[in-house]
C-alpha positions, 0 to 999 in steps of 0.5 A: 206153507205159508210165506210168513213161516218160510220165512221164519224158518230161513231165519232160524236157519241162519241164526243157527249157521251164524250160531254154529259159526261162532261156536265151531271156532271156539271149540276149534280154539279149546281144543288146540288150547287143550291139547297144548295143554296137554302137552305142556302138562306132560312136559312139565310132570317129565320134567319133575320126574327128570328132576326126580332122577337127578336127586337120586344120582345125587344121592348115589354121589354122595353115600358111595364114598365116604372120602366124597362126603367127609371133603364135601362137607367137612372141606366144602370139597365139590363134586365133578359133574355135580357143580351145575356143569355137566348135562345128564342125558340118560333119561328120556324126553329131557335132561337135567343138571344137578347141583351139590353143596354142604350145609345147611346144617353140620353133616348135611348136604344140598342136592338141587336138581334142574331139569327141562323136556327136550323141547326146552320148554318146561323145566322144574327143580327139585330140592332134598337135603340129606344128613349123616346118621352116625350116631345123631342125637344118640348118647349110647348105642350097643349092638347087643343089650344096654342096661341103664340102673342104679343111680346112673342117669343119661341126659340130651341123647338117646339109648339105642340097641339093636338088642334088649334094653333094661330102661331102669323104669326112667322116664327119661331119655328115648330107648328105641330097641330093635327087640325088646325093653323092659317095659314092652316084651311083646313083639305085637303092636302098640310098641311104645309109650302110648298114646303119644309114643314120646319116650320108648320104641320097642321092635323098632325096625328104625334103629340104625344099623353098625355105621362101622367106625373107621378105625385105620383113621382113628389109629393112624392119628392117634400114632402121631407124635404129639406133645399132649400125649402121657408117655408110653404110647407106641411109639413114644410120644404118641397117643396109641397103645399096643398093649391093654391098658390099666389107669388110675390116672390118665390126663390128655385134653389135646383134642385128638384121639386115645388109642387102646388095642385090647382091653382098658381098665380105669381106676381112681382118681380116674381120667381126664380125656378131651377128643376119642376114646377108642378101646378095641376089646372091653372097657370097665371101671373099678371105682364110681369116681373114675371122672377127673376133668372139668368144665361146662357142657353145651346142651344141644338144641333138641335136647328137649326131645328126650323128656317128653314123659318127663318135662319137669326134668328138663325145665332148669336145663332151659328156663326159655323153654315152652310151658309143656312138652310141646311134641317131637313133630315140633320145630322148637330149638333151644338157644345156641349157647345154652350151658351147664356145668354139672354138679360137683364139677371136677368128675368129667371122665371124657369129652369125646367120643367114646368107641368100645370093641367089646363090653363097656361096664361100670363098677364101683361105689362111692363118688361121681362120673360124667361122660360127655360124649356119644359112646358106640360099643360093639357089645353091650353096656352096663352103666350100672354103678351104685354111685351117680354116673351121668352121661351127658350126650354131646353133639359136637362128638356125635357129629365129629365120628368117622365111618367106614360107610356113609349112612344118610336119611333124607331132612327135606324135600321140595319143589323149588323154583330155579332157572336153567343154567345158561350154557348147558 
């Protein structure tokens, strides 16, 4: 071999060795940077996942006692453990805190849960907010059929039975049926109004289930002795009565409860009732003007979401409103403060909740009758009078019933950033 090219290959040599002594370390670099990431990645998805247990023993906190929930979010009452100020262990490779609160809306809660990996290196936080279902955004639920015909209407709130609906061919408010509805019998999919599925839902496995209204609670305050009761309630002075009941006029606007053991039958002029209604057996009217009260109603602010086969209906009740229905996926709400006062005024039956044992049913021609309110009733119901009954839904009843069980679905969840809290 010639000198010339001994020496080329030696430089080549030694460019290559002085190459590979760059790249060596470089790639010596990587990888230790790749496995750091690597477990630093691992670290922060235990962490998630941590944080992910800690939002459900939240959740667990929260829907086991209705005692617990109704003084969180009613007394902003805390929960031991769930304050940021106990460090839960029971999961492997970290810990996590959580947190509880009431809000941000009526009947919900906050759960945030903090956690980190043992090595303290990685933490996340995740953020859900739950709300009670008792009867949200729903005028009238029945555990057995709903009939809705004659010149009765439902306005703000949705029908729900968990058996079969006879819609009166409306094409307003909701009707969701576990079973069927008038307008859809057949079990097979599509079950609803197509394309857009905005007004009925039929075999709906959605429809919520009895949220079994705390009657010992509703009883008991309704035994009080109070100066707004009429007299003969047992014991006197008190709004409870013992005995089935027959009014054709009946005044109490104190806000508490009326209390019926057995059956209640209204009759005109009819009554005037501000607070619950609690009937254990059936209720029924003998006349259509069984209503007496007066005054406005607030509408609630996702009213419009019961007229989306019908928005020319819902147009005066919100001259604000968009020009088109602008879906039920829509984070539109309409003002706080917005108002009716139906029309003729003076044929408001009751301002409340509204619990039936047994059947409700409406009878009778001539005259008006309001309810505004949210009614339950264990049987079925018949609004089915040849005057005009309306049921306005009335949010502030919905959100004021009390149950027996805590009955929650989840508004929001999300990846928030929080830090870990000091001390623990």
């Amino acid at each position: 071999m010639r000198r010339g090219k001994r020496g080329s290959v030696v430089v080549m040599a030694i460019l290559l060795l002085a190459l590979m002594g760059i790249l060596v370390p470089v790639m010596v670099l990587f990888t230790l940077r790749e496995t750091k990431w690597a477990v630093k990645g691992g670290q922060a998805t235990g962490a998630f996942h941590e944080a992910e247990a800690g939002i459900e023993k939240g959740y667990r906190a929260i829907s086991t006692s209705t005692g617990v929930w109704y003084a969180l979010i009613e007394e902003g009452t805390g929960i031991p453990n769930f304050l940021y100020d106990h460090k839960f262990d029971d999961v492997n490779n970290g810990y996590y805190v959580v947190g509880i609160s009431s809000g941000p809306g009526d009947k919900q809660a906050t759960i945030i849960a903090i956690a980190k990996s043992y090595l303290g290196e990685e933490v996340r936080a995740i953020k859900a907010v739950y709300q009670q279902n008792t009867m949200g955004d729903i005028a009238i639920q029945a555990m057995s059929g709903v009939s809705v015909a004659g010149g009765v209407d439902v306005e703000w709130g949705a029908v729900v039975g968990a058996g079969y609906i006879d819609t009166g061919d409306r094409t307003y408010p909701q009707f969701h049926s576990a079973a069927g509805l008038s307008v859809d019998n057949d079990p097979a999919p599509e079950n609803c109004d197509q394309p857009n599925c905005w007004q009925w839902f039929a075999f709906d496995p959605d429809v919520p289930a009895d949220p079994e209204i705390n009657l010992a609670l509703y009883r008991s305050s309704a035994q009080v002795i109070s100066a707004a009761c009429p007299s003969g309630g047992t014991p006197e002075g008190s709004c409870y009565y013992n005995t089935p009941q027959s009014w054709s006029s009946y005044d109490y606007t104190g806000g508490g409860t009326v209390f019926v053991e057995n059956n209640l039958t209204v009759g005109a002029p009819g009554v005037n009732i501000t607070g619950n209604l609690i009937v254990t057996g059936n209720l029924s009217t003998t006349s259509g003007g069984w209503g007496k009260g007066s005054g406005s109603m607030r509408i609630p602010q996702t009213a419009w979401k019961q007229y989306g086969n019908d928005w020319a209906h819902y147009r005066p009740f919100d001259t604000a409103e968009p020009d088109t229905f602008p879906g039920l996926d829509s984070t539109y709400l309409s003002a706080s403060n917005l108002t009716y006062t139906p029309s003729p005024d003076g044929k408001t039956a009751i301002r409340g909740f509204i619990y039936v044992g047994g059947a409700f049913s409406t009878s009778g021609g001539g005259g008006n009758a309001y309810i505004y309110g949210t009614m339950f009733s264990k049987g079925s119901v018949s609004v089915a009078a040849n005057s005009g009954v309306t049921v306005y839904y009335n949010k502030e009843a919905a959100n004021g019933i009390h149950t027996k069980r805590v009955i929650l679905s989840r508004v929001s969840w999300q990846d928030v950033l929080r830090q870990w809290p000091a001390g623990l």
